[in-house]
C-alpha positions as a Python dict, from the first residue, in 0.01 Angstrom:
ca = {
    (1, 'X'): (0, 0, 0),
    (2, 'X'): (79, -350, -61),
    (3, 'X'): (3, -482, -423),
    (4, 'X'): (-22, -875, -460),
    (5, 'X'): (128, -1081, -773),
    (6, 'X'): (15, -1390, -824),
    (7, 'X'): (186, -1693, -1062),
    (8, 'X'): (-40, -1717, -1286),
    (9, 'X'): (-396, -1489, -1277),
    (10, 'X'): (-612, -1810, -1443),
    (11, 'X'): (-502, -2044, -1244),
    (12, 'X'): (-657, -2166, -843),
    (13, 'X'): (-367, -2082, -649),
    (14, 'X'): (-379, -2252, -324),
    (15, 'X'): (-710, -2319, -164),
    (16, 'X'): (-833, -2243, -564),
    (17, 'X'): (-916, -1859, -459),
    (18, 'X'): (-769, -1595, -668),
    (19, 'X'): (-702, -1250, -517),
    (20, 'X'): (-888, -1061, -824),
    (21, 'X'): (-1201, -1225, -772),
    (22, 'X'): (-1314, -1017, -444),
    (23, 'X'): (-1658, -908, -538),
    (24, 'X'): (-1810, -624, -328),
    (25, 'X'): (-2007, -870, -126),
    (26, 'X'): (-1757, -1063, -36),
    (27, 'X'): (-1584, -767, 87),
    (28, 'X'): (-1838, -678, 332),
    (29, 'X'): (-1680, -992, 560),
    (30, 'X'): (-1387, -789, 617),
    (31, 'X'): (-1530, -502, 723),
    (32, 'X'): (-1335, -315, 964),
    (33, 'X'): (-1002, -504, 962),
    (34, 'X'): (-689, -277, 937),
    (35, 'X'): (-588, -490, 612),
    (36, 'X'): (-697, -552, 255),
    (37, 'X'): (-888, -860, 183),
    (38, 'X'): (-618, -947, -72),
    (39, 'X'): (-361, -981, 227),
    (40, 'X'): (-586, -1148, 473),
    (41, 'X'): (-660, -1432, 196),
    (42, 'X'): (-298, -1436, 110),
    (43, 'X'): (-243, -1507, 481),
    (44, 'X'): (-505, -1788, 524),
    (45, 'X'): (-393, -1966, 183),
    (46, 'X'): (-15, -1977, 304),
    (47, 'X'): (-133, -2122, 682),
    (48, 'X'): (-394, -2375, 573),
    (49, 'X'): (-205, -2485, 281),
    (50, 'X'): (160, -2543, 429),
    (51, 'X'): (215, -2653, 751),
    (52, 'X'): (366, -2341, 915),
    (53, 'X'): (355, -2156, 1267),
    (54, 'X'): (197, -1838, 1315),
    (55, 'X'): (540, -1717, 1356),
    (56, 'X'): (666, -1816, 1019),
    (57, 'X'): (403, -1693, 879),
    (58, 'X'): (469, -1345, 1009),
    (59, 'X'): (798, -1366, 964),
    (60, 'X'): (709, -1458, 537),
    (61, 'X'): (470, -1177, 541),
    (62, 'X'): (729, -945, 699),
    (63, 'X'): (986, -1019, 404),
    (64, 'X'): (704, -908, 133),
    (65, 'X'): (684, -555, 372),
    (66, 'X'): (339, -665, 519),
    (67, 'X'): (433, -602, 910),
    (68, 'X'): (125, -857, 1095),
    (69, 'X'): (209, -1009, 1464),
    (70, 'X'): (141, -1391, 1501),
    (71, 'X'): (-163, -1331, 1694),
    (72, 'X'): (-338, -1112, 1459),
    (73, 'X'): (-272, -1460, 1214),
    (74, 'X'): (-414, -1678, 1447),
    (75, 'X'): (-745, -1444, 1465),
    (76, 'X'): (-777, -1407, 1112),
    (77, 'X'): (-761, -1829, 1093),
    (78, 'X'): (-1058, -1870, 1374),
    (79, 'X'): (-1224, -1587, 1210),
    (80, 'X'): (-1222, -1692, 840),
    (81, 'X'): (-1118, -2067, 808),
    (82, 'X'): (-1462, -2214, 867),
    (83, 'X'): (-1603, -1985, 634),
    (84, 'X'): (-1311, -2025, 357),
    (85, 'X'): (-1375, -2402, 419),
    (86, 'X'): (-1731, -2430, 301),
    (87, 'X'): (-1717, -2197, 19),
    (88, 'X'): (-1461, -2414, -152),
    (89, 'X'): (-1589, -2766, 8),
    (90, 'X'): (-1789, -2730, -322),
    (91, 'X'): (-1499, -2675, -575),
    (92, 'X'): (-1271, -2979, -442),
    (93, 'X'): (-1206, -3309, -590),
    (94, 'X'): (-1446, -3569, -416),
    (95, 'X'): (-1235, -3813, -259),
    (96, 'X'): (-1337, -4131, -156),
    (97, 'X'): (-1091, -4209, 131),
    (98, 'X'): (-830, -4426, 33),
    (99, 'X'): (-497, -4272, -44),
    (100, 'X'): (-245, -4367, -288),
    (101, 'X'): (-41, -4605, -66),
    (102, 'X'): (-172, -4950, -45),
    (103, 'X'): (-34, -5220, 236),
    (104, 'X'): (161, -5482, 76),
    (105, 'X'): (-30, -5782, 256),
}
């Protein structure tokens, strides 16, 4: 069994979900999967938050003893993104399109 640590329990790590907070209804959306929810979040936050292959990301799971091939990644990220997305559409900063480089004319 795989336990997950987190850096700091209070505070949004990546994508602002925290592993503890799986509620028994959220659960129900990973029915039948041959991994924890914990590990399939861990998975998505690491992919949509750093710009890494499928590959690397196996590779990182691999070194924390979590053996996943690249293409079980990629289903996890059609499966789940979308959804992840619009819960926490909600919970980020409103932006109103202009970054913070201006052009110098």
């Amino acid at each position: 069994m795989v336990l997950l640590q987190t850096a700091g329990r209070g505070r949004r790590a990546g994508l602002g979900l925290r592993a503890g907070v799986m509620t028994k209804q959220r659960i129900g959306s990973f029915k039948g999967r041959h991994f924890t929810p914990e590990v399939i979040l861990w998975a998505l936050r690491w992919y949509l938050a750093f710009p890494i292959s499928y590959r690397d990301l196996a590779s990182m799971l691999a070194d924390r003893r979590v053996e996943v091939d690249h293409t079980t990644l990629f289903r996890w990220v059609q499966a789940y993104a979308p959804t992840l997305e619009r819960r926490i559409r909600r919970h980020l900063w409103p932006c109103n399109g202009r970054g913070g480089w201006t052009s110098p004319t």
